[in-house]
LOBA-260034 format. One record per residue (C-alpha): residue number from 1; residue in one letter; chain; x, y, z. Coordinates in nm, 2 decimals, padded with zeros to 4 digits. Each point is the difference from the previous one (the first is absolute). Layout:
   num   residuo   cadena       xx       yy       zz
   NUM         a        A        X        Y        Z
...
//
This chain:
   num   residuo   cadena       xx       yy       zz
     1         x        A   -00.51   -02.15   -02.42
     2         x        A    00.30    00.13   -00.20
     3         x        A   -00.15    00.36    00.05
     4         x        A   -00.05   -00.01    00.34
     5         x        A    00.14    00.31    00.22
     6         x        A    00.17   -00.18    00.24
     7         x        A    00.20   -00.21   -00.26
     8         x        A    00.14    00.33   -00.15
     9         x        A    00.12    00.13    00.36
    10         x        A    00.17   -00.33    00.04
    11         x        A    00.18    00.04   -00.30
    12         x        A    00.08    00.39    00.04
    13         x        A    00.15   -00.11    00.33
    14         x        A    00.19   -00.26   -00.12
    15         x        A    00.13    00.20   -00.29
    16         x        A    00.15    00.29    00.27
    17         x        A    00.10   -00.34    00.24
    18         x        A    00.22   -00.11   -00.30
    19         x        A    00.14    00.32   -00.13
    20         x        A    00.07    00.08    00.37
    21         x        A    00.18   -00.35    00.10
    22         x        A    00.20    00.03   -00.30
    23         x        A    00.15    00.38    00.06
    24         x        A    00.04   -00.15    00.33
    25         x        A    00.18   -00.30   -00.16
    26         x        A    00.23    00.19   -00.18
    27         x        A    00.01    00.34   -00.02
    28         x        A    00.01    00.07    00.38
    29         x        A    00.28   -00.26    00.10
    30         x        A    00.23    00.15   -00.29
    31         x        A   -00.10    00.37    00.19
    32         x        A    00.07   -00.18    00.32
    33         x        A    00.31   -00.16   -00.11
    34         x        A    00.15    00.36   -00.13
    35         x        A   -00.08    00.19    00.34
    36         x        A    00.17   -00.33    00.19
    37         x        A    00.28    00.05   -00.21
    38         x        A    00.06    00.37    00.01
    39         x        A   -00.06    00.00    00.40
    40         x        A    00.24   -00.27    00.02
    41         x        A    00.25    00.17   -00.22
    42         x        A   -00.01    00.31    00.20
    43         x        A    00.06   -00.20    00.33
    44         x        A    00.30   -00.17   -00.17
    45         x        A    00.12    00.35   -00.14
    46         x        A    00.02    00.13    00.33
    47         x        A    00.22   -00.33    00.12
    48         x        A    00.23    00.03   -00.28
    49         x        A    00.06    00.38    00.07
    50         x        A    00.08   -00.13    00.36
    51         x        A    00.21   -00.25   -00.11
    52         x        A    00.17    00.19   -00.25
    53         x        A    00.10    00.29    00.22
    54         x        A    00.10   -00.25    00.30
    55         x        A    00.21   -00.25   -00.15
    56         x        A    00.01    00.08   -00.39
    57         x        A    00.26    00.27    00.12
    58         x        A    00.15   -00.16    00.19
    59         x        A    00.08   -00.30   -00.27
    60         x        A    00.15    00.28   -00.25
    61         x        A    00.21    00.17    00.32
    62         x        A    00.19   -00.29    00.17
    63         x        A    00.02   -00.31   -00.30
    64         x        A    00.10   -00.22    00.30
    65         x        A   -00.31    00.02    00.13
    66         x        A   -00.21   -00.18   -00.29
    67         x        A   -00.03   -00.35    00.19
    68         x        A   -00.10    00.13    00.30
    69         x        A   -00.25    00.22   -00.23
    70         x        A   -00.11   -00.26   -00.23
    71         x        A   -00.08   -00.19    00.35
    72         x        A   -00.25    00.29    00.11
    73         x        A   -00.14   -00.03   -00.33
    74         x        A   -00.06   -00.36    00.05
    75         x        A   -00.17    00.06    00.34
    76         x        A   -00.16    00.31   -00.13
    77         x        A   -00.15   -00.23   -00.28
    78         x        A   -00.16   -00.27    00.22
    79         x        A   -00.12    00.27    00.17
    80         x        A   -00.26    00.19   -00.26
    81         x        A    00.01   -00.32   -00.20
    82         x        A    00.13    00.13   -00.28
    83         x        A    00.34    00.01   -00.24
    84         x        A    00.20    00.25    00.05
    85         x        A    00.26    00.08   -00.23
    86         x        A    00.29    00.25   -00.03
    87         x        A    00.10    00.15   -00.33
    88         x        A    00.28    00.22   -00.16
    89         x        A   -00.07    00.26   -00.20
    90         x        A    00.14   -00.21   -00.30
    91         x        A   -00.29   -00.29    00.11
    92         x        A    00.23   -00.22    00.17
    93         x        A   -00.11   -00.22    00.25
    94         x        A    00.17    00.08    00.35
    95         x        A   -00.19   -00.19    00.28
    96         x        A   -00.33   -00.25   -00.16
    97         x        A   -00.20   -00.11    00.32
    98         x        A   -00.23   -00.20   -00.22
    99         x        A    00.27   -00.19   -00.15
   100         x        A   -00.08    00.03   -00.39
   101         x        A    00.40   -00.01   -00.08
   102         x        A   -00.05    00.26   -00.22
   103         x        A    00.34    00.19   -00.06
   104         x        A   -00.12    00.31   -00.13
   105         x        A   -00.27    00.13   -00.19
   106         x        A    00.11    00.21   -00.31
   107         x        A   -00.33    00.18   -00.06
   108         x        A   -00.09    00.10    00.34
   109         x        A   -00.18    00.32   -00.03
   110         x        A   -00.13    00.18    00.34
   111         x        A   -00.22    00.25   -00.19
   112         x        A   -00.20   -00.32   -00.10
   113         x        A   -00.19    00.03    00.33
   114         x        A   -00.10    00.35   -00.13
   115         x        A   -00.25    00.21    00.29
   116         x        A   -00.11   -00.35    00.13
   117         x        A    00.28   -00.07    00.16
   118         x        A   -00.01   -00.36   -00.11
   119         x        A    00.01   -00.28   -00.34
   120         x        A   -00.22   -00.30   -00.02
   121         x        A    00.18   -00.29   -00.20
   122         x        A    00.29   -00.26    00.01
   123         x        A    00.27    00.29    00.09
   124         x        A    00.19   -00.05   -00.31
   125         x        A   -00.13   -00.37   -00.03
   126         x        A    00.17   -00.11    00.34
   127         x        A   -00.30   -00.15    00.18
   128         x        A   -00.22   -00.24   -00.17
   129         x        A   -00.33    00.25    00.13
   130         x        A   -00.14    00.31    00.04
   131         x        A    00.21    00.19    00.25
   132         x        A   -00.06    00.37    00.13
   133         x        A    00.36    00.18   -00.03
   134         x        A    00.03    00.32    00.19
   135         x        A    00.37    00.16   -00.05
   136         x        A    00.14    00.31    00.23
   137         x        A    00.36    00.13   -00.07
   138         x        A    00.28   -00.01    00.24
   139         x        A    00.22    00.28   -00.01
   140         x        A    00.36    00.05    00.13
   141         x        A    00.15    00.34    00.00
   142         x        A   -00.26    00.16   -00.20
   143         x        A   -00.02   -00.26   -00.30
   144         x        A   -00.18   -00.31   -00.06
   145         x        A    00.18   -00.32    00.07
   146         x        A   -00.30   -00.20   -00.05
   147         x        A   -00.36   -00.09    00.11
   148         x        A   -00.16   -00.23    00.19
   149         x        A   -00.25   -00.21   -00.14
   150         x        A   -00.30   -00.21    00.20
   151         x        A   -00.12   -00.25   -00.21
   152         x        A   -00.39   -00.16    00.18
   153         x        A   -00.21   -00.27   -00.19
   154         x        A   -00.32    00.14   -00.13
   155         x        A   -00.11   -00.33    00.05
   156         x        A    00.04    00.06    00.37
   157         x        A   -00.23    00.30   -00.05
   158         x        A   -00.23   -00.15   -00.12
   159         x        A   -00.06   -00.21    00.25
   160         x        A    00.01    00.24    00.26
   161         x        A   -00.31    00.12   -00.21
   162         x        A   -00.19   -00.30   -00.02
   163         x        A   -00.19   -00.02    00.31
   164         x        A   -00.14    00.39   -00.07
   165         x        A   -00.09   -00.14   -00.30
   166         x        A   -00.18   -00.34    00.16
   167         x        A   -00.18    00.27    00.23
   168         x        A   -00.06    00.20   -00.29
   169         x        A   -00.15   -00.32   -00.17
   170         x        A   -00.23   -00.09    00.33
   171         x        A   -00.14    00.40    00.04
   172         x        A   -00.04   -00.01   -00.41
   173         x        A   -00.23   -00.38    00.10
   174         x        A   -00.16    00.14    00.30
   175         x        A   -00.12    00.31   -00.21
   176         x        A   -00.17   -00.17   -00.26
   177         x        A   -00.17   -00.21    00.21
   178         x        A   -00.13    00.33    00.18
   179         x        A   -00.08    00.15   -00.33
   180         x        A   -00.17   -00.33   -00.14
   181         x        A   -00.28    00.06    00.29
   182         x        A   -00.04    00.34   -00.02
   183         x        A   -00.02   -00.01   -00.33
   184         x        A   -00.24   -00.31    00.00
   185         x        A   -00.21    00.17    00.25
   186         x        A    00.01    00.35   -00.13
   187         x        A   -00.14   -00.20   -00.34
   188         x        A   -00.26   -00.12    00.16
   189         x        A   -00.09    00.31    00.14
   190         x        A   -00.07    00.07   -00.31
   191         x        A   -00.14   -00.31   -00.22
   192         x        A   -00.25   -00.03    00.29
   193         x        A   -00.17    00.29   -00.07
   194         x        A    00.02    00.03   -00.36
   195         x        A   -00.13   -00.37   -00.02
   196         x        A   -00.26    00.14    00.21
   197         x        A   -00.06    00.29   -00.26
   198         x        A    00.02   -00.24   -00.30
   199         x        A   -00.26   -00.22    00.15
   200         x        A   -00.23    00.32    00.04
   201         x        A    00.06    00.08   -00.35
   202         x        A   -00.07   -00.32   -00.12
   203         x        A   -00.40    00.02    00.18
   204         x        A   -00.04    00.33   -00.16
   205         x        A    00.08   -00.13   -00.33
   206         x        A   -00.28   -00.27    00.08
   207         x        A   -00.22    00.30    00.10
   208         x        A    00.04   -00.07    00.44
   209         x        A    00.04    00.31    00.13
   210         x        A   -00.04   -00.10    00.34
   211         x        A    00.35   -00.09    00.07
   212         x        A    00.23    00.28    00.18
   213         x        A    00.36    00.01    00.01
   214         x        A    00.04    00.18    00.36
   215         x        A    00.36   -00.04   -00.01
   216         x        A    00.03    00.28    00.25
   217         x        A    00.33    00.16   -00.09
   218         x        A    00.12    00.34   -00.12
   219         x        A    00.27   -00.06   -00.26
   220         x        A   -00.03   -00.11   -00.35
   221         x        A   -00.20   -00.27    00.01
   222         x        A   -00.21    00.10    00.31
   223         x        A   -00.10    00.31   -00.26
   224         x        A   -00.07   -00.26   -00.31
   225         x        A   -00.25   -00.22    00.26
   226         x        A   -00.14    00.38    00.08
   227         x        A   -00.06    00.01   -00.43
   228         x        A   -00.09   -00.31   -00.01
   229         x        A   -00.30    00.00    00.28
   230         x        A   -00.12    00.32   -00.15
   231         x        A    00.02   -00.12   -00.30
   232         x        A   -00.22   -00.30    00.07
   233         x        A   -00.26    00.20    00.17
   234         x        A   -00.03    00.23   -00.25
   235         x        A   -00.06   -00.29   -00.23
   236         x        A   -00.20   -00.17    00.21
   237         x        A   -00.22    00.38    00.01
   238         x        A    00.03   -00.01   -00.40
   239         x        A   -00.17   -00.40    00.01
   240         x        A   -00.30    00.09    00.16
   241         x        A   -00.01    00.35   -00.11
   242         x        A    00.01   -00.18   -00.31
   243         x        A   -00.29   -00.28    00.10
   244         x        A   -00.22    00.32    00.12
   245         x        A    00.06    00.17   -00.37
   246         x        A   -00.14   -00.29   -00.16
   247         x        A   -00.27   -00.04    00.26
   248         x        A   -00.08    00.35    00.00
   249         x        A    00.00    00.04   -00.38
   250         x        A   -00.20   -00.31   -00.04
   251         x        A   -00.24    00.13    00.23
   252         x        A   -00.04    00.35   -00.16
   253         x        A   -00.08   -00.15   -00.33
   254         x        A   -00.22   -00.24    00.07
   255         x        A   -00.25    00.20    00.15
   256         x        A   -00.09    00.22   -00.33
   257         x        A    00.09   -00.27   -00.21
   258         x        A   -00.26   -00.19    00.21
   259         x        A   -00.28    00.25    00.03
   260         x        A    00.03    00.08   -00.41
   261         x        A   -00.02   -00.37   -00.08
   262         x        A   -00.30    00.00    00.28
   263         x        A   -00.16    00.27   -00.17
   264         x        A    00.04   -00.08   -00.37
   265         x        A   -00.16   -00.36    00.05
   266         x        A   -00.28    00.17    00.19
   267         x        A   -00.02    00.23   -00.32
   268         x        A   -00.02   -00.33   -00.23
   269         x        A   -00.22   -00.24    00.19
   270         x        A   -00.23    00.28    00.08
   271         x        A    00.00    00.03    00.32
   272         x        A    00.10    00.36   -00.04
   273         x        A   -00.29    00.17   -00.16
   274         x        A    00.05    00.22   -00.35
   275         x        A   -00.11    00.31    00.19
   276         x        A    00.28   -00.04    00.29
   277         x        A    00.27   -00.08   -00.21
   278         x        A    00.13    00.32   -00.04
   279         x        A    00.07    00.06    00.40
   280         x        A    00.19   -00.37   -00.01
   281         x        A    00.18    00.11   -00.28
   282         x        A    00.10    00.29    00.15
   283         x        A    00.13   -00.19    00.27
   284         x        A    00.21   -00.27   -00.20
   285         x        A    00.19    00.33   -00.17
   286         x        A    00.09    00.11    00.32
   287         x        A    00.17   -00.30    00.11
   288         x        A    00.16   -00.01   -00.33
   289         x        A    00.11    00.34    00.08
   290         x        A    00.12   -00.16    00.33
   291         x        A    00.18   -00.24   -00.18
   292         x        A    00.19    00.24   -00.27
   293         x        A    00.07    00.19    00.34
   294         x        A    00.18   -00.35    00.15
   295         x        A    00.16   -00.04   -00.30
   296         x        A    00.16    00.31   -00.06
   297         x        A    00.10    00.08    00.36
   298         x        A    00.14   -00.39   -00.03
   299         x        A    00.24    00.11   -00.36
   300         x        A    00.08    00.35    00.16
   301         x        A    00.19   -00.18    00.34
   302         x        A    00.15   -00.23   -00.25
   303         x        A    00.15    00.23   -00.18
   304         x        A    00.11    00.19    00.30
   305         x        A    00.14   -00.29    00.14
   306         x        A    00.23   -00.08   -00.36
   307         x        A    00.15    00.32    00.04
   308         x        A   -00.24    00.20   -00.28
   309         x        A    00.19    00.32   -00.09
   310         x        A   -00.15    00.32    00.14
   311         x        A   -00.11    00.27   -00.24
   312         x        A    00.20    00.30    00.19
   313         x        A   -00.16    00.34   -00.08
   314         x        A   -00.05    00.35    00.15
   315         x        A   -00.35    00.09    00.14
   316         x        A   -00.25    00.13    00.20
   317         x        A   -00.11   -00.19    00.27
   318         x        A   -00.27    00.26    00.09
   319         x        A   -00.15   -00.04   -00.35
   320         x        A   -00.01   -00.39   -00.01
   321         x        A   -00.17    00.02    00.37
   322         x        A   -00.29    00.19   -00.15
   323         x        A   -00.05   -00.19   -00.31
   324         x        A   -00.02   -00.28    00.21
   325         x        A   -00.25    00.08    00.26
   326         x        A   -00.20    00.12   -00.29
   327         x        A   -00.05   -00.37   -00.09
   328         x        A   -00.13   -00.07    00.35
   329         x        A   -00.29    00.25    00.03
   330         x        A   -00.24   -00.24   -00.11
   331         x        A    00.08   -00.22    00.32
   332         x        A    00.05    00.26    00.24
   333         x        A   -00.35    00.14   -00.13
   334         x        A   -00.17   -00.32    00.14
   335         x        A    00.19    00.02    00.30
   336         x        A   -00.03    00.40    00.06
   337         x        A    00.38    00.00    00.04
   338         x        A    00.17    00.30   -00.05
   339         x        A    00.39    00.04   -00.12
   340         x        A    00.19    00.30    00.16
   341         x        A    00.30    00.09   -00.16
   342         x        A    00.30    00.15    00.20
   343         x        A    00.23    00.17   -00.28
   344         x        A    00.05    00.35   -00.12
   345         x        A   -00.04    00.03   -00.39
   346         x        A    00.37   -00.01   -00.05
   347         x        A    00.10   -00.33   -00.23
   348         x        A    00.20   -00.26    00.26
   349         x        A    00.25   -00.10   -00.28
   350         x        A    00.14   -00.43    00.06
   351         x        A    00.22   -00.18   -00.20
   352         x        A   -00.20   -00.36   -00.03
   353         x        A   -00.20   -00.22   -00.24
   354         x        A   -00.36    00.20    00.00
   355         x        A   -00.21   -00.33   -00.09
   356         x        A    00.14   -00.19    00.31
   357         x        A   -00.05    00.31    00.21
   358         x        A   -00.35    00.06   -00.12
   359         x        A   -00.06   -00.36    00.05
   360         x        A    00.16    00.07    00.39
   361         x        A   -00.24    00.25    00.06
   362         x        A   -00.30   -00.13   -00.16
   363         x        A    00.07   -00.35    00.26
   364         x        A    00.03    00.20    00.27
   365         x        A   -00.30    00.24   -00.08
   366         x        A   -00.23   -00.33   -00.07
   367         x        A    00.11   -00.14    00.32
   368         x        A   -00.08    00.31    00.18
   369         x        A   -00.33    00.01   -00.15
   370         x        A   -00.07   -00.35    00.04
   371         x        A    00.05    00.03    00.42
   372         x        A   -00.13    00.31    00.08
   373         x        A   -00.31    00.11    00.13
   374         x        A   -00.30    00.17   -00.17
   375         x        A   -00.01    00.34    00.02
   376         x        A    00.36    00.05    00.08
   377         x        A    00.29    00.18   -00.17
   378         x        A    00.36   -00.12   -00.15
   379         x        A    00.30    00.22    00.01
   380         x        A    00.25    00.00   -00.25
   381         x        A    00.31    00.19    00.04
   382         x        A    00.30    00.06   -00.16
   383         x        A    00.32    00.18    00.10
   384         x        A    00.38    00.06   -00.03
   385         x        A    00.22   -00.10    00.24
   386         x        A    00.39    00.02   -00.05
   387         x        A    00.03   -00.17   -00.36
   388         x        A   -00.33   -00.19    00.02
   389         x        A   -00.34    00.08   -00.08
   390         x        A   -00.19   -00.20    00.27
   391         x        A   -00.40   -00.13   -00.09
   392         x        A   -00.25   -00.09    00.28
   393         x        A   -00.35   -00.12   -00.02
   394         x        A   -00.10   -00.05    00.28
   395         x        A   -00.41   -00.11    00.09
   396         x        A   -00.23   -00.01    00.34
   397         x        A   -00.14   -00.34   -00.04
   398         x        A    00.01   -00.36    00.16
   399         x        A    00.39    00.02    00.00
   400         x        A    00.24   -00.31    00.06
   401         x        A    00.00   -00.21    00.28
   402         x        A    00.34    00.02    00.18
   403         x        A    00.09   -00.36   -00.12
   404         x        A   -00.03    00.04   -00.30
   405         x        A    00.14    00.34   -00.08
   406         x        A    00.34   -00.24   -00.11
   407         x        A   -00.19   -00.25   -00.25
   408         x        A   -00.17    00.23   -00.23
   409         x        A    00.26    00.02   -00.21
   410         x        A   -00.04   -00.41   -00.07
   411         x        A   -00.15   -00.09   -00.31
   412         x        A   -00.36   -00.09    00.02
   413         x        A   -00.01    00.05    00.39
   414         x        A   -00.30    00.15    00.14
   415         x        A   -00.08    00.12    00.32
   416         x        A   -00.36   -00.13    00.16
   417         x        A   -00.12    00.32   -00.03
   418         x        A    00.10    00.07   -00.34
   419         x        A   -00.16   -00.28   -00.11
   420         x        A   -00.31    00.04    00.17
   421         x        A    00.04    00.35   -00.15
   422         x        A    00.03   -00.09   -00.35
   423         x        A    00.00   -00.36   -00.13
   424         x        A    00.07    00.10   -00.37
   425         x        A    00.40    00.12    00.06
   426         x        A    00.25   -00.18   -00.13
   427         x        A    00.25    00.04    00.29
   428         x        A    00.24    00.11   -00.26
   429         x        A   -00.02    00.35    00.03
   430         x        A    00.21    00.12    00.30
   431         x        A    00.29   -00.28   -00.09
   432         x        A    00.00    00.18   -00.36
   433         x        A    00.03    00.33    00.16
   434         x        A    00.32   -00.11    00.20
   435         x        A    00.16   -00.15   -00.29
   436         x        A   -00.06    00.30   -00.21
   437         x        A    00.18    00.19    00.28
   438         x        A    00.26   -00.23    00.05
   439         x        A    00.09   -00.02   -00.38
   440         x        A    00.00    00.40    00.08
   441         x        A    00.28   -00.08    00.24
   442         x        A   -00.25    00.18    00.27
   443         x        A   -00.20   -00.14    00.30
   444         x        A   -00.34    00.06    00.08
   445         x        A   -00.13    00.03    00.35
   446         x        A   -00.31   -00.06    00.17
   447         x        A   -00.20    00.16    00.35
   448         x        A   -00.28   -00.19    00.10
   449         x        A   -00.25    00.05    00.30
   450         x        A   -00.28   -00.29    00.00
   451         x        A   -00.31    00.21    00.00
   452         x        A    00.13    00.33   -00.10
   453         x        A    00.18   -00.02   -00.30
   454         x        A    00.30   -00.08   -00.22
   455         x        A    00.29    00.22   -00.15
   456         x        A    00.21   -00.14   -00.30
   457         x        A    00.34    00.25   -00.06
   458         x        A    00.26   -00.07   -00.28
   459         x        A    00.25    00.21   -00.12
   460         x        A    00.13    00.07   -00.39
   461         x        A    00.35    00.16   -00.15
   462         x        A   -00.08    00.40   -00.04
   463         x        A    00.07    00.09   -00.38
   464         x        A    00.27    00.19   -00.08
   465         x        A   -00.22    00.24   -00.19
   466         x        A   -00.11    00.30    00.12
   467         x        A   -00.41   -00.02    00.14
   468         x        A   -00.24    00.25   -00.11
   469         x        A   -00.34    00.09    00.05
   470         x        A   -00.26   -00.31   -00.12
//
């Protein structure tokens, strides 16, 4: 439970929730607080410049008019609701509308304020808190006679703040809750599925392929259920791919193993005469020469199938065409089946492993042999084309049903009429020719008309050497 998905959204969201609340808490109202203050000292600038131009002058021109000044100042306090004070230039205090009864202030400094036109603090430890001080000067016949100072709470600022901030607070609460279920939902969008995808996973551990994750969508995890489906069917191909390799391979050696064991009892008991011995003996070698065939067809896919390493060389595929019909004439003699070879004497130089290849074309030479007609012809070409050498044999015999055309490359799969054609194959031969191919990072292609014949084509890498005459 402690691993679960959805617990770590919860706690992602509430680890941004409380790093947000708390730059809210305190970093934003002190960034709040400093634009109050500098919009609030820019408002009281302005007032002070008024002030000191309309009846700071006037304080420093006629002396008789201070009461009557100081009274303005009063009204002009209760106004803004602030203190306004008026300074000398020597820090004494002239009018005091906030009543501090402070006489003078030695240190007074005006360039305290600086470019911000104001100070935060006690003003020279007058007030017992923070106060914004703006100063502006007054000047009488061209010189300073003193400034005019406007003294607000920040206190008073602050609380002009606070409901922003309380709205601030509510639009901060309002958000999370918005985030929390879109959040929660958007996680469950996508814990659903992979639950879903988990529980799939799980049957095809247990070896049920029959479950589909359909999730239906086209992003991330609409491809991985894609995967994942193909995945399982191609599994669930391998399982009884793998049940008919067993059956298949069972089958196959059964039947010699079955008819030598048949025919060596009848040897012993005597049911088998002396004098026909030899024929039955003849027979039990050649399904033991069925069986070495089984066997190494069997150890040749396997070790195409581990990866074997391919002997590369340069040769002639002309050459190793000939040497290999030549080991069929005996057949073709029975069968009155005649080869026709479509090459000029010039050597077709590839770059391959000549074993495998000779083993490709003997397969597909057998094959022809095996399904076509008596008294008919196979045609073996060769040819260059760009920087392959392209091989065809192609036969006029039964040819491939139209179903079927796409399964002969299956292990042990045989086609009704193949097998009615020749029980004794091993249904090994064609799937070793594609491998061989494939390990040849080639393809191999196949035309096929039921009743008139089949063409096998595959292509090799043209050597780099020159080609001469055979």
């Amino acid at each position: 439970m402690k691993n679960r998905l959805i617990y770590k959204f919860i706690l992602s969201f509430a680890a941004a929730t409380l790093v947000a609340f708390l730059v809210m808490s305190y970093v934003i109202p002190k960034i709040t607080l400093n634009k109050a203050l500098q919009s609030e000292s820019d408002k009281l600038y302005v007032k002070a410049t008024s002030i000191a131009s309309d009846y700071g002058t006037g304080y420093f021109s006629n002396r008789s008019e201070s009461a009557r000044i100081g009274t303005i100042f009063d009204a002009l306090g209760k106004y803004i609701g602030c203190d306004i004070m008026l300074l000398s230039s020597n820090g004494d205090v002239l009018i005091d509308t906030g009543h501090t009864y402070a006489a003078a202030i030695a240190d007074f400094d005006p360039a305290d304020a600086g470019n911000g036109h104001y100070v935060r603090g006690t003003f020279h430890d007058i007030y017992k808190e923070d106060q914004i001080s703006v100063f502006y000067p007054v000047e009488y016949r061209f010189t300073v006679q003193g400034y005019v100072v406007i003294n607000k709470p920040v206190s008073e600022i602050r609380r002009s703040i606070t409901p922003y901030s309380n709205y601030n607070y509510f639009t901060f609460l309002i958000t999370v809750i918005s985030l929390s279920i879109i959040i929660f939902l958007y996680a469950m969008e996508i814990i659903r599925p992979l639950n879903k995808l988990t529980k799939a996973v799980s049957a095809y551990a247990k070896g049920d392929f029959s479950i589909k994750t359909k999730l239906g969508r086209s992003d991330e995890l609409g491809r991985l259920s894609d995967s994942l489906d193909y995945m399982a069917m191609e599994l669930d191909n391998l399982n009884d791919y793998q049940k008919k390799f067993i059956a298949n391979i069972s089958h196959d050696f059964r039947s010699p193993l079955t008819s030598i064991k048949g025919y060596l009892e009848a040897m012993l008991d005597g049911t088998i005469p002396p004098e026909m011995q030899g024929r039955y003996l003849n027979i039990v070698i050649s399904e033991t020469e069925r069986l070495t065939k089984l066997t190494n067809n069997l150890l040749t896919m396997n070790s195409l199938n581990n990866g074997s390493v391919l002997d590369i060389s340069d040769f002639d595929i002309t050459a190793i065409i000939r040497q290999t019909i030549g080991t069929c004439e005996g057949i073709c003699e029975k069968k009155n089946i005649k080869f026709k070879l479509v090459f000029s004497d010039k050597a077709l130089m590839v770059t391959a492993d000549q074993s495998k290849i000779q083993q490709v074309i003997y397969n597909l030479v057998d094959n022809a042999i095996k399904f076509s007609n008596a008294d008919s012809s196979i045609i073996i070409s060769a040819y260059e084309k760009g920087d392959k050498i392209m091989v065809s044999v192609k036969d006029f015999g039964i040819g491939i049903p139209k179903g079927s055309i796409s399964k002969i490359w299956d292990r042990f799969y045989k086609t009704d009429l193949s097998r009615g054609k020749d029980k004794k194959g091993t249904g090994l031969g064609l799937a070793i020719v594609k491998d061989i191919i494939k390990a040849h990072d080639e393809y191999i292609d196949v035309i096929s008309t039921e009743g008139v014949g089949t063409e096998f084509i595959f292509g090799l890498p043209r050597s780099k050497k020159q080609s001469g005459n055979y």
